[in-house]
C-alpha positions in Angstrom: -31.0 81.5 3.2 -29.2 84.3 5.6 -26.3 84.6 3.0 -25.6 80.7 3.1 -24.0 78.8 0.4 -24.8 74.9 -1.0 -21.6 72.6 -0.5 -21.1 70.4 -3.3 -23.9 68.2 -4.2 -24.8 64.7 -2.9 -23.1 62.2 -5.3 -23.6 58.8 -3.0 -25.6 57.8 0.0 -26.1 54.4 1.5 -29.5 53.2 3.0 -29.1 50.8 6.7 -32.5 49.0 7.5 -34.4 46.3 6.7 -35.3 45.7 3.1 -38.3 43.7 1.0 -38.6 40.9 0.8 -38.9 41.2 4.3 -42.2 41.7 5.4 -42.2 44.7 7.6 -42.9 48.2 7.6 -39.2 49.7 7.9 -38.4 46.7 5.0 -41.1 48.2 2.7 -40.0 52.0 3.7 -36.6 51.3 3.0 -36.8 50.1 0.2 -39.8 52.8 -1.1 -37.3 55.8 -0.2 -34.3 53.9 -2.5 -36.8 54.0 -5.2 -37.6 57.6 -4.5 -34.1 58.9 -4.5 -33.3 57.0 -7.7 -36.4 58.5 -9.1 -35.4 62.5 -7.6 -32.0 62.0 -8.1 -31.1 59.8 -11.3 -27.6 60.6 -11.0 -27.3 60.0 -7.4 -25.5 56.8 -6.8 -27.8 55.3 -3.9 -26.8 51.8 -2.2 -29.1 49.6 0.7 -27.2 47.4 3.3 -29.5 45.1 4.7 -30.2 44.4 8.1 -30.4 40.1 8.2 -32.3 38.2 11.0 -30.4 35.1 11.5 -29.8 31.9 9.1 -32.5 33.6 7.0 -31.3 34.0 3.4 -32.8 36.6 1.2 -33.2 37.1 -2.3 -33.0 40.9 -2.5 -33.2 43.3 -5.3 -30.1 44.9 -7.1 -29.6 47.9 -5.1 -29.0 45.9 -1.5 -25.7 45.2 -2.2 -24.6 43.9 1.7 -26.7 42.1 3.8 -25.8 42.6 8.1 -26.6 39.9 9.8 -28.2 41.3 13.7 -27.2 39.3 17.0 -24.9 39.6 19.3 -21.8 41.6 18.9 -19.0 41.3 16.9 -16.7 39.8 19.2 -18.7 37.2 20.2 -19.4 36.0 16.5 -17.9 33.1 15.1 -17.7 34.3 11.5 -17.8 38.0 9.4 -20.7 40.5 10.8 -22.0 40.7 7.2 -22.7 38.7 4.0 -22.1 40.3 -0.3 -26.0 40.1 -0.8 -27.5 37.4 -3.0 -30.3 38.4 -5.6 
Protein backbone atom coordinates (compact mmCIF):
# COMPACT_ATOMS: atom_id res chain seq x y z
CA UNK A 1 0.00 0.00 0.00
CA UNK A 2 3.09 2.61 -0.83
CA UNK A 3 3.76 2.98 2.92
CA UNK A 4 0.06 4.05 3.68
CA UNK A 5 -1.61 3.57 6.92
CA UNK A 6 -5.67 2.58 7.75
CA UNK A 7 -7.45 5.54 9.72
CA UNK A 8 -9.58 4.43 12.35
CA UNK A 9 -12.22 1.95 11.41
CA UNK A 10 -15.72 2.56 10.15
CA UNK A 11 -17.98 2.55 13.27
CA UNK A 12 -21.37 4.16 11.51
CA UNK A 13 -22.62 4.76 8.05
CA UNK A 14 -26.08 5.89 6.89
CA UNK A 15 -27.71 4.53 3.63
CA UNK A 16 -29.99 7.54 1.42
CA UNK A 17 -32.25 5.81 -1.30
CA UNK A 18 -35.25 4.21 -1.75
CA UNK A 19 -35.99 1.24 0.43
CA UNK A 20 -38.53 -2.12 0.25
CA UNK A 21 -41.33 -2.11 0.37
CA UNK A 22 -41.04 -0.08 -2.39
CA UNK A 23 -41.04 -1.82 -5.41
CA UNK A 24 -37.97 -0.72 -7.41
CA UNK A 25 -34.66 -1.65 -8.12
CA UNK A 26 -32.63 1.06 -6.03
CA UNK A 27 -35.45 0.03 -3.12
CA UNK A 28 -34.45 -3.60 -3.33
CA UNK A 29 -30.49 -2.58 -3.71
CA UNK A 30 -30.73 -0.48 -0.80
CA UNK A 31 -31.99 -2.38 1.23
CA UNK A 32 -29.77 -5.73 0.00
CA UNK A 33 -26.41 -3.65 0.69
CA UNK A 34 -27.83 -2.80 4.56
CA UNK A 35 -28.19 -6.40 4.86
CA UNK A 36 -24.75 -6.97 3.56
CA UNK A 37 -22.97 -4.58 5.70
CA UNK A 38 -24.72 -5.89 8.80
CA UNK A 39 -23.78 -9.26 7.65
CA UNK A 40 -19.66 -8.07 6.82
CA UNK A 41 -19.56 -5.86 9.51
CA UNK A 42 -21.68 -6.99 12.67
CA UNK A 43 -20.36 -4.31 14.75
CA UNK A 44 -20.83 -1.63 12.23
CA UNK A 45 -23.72 0.48 13.26
CA UNK A 46 -25.50 0.96 9.74
CA UNK A 47 -28.76 3.22 9.42
CA UNK A 48 -31.22 3.71 5.98
CA UNK A 49 -33.08 7.14 5.44
CA UNK A 50 -35.74 6.60 3.11
CA UNK A 51 -36.48 8.51 0.15
CA UNK A 52 -40.68 8.91 0.39
CA UNK A 53 -42.86 9.57 -2.80
CA UNK A 54 -45.67 11.74 -1.64
CA UNK A 55 -48.74 10.97 0.83
CA UNK A 56 -47.52 7.33 0.46
CA UNK A 57 -46.95 5.82 3.94
CA UNK A 58 -44.72 2.88 4.32
CA UNK A 59 -44.27 0.24 6.66
CA UNK A 60 -40.49 -0.20 6.54
CA UNK A 61 -38.16 -2.48 8.30
CA UNK A 62 -36.22 -1.64 11.50
CA UNK A 63 -33.08 -0.33 10.14
CA UNK A 64 -34.94 2.80 8.00
CA UNK A 65 -35.10 4.83 10.81
CA UNK A 66 -36.19 8.40 8.74
CA UNK A 67 -38.22 8.48 5.88
CA UNK A 68 -37.59 11.91 3.22
CA UNK A 69 -40.30 12.86 1.67
CA UNK A 70 -39.12 14.02 -2.39
CA UNK A 71 -40.91 17.20 -4.01
CA UNK A 72 -40.26 20.37 -4.24
CA UNK A 73 -37.74 22.18 -2.16
CA UNK A 74 -37.67 22.91 1.27
CA UNK A 75 -38.73 26.37 1.19
CA UNK A 76 -41.60 25.87 -0.68
CA UNK A 77 -42.95 23.05 1.82
CA UNK A 78 -45.67 23.60 4.05
CA UNK A 79 -44.46 21.22 6.79
CA UNK A 80 -40.83 19.24 8.00
CA UNK A 81 -38.84 17.79 4.78
CA UNK A 82 -38.90 14.39 6.62
CA UNK A 83 -40.98 11.92 8.71
CA UNK A 84 -39.38 9.30 12.14
CA UNK A 85 -40.25 6.17 9.95
CA UNK A 86 -43.13 3.96 10.88
CA UNK A 87 -42.66 0.04 10.87
Amino acid sequence: MNGATAGPELQRIALLGTCVPRRCGIATFTDDLHHALANARPKLSAMTIAMTDGENVYAYPPHVSIGVQTGPPIGAQKGPPFTMAQG
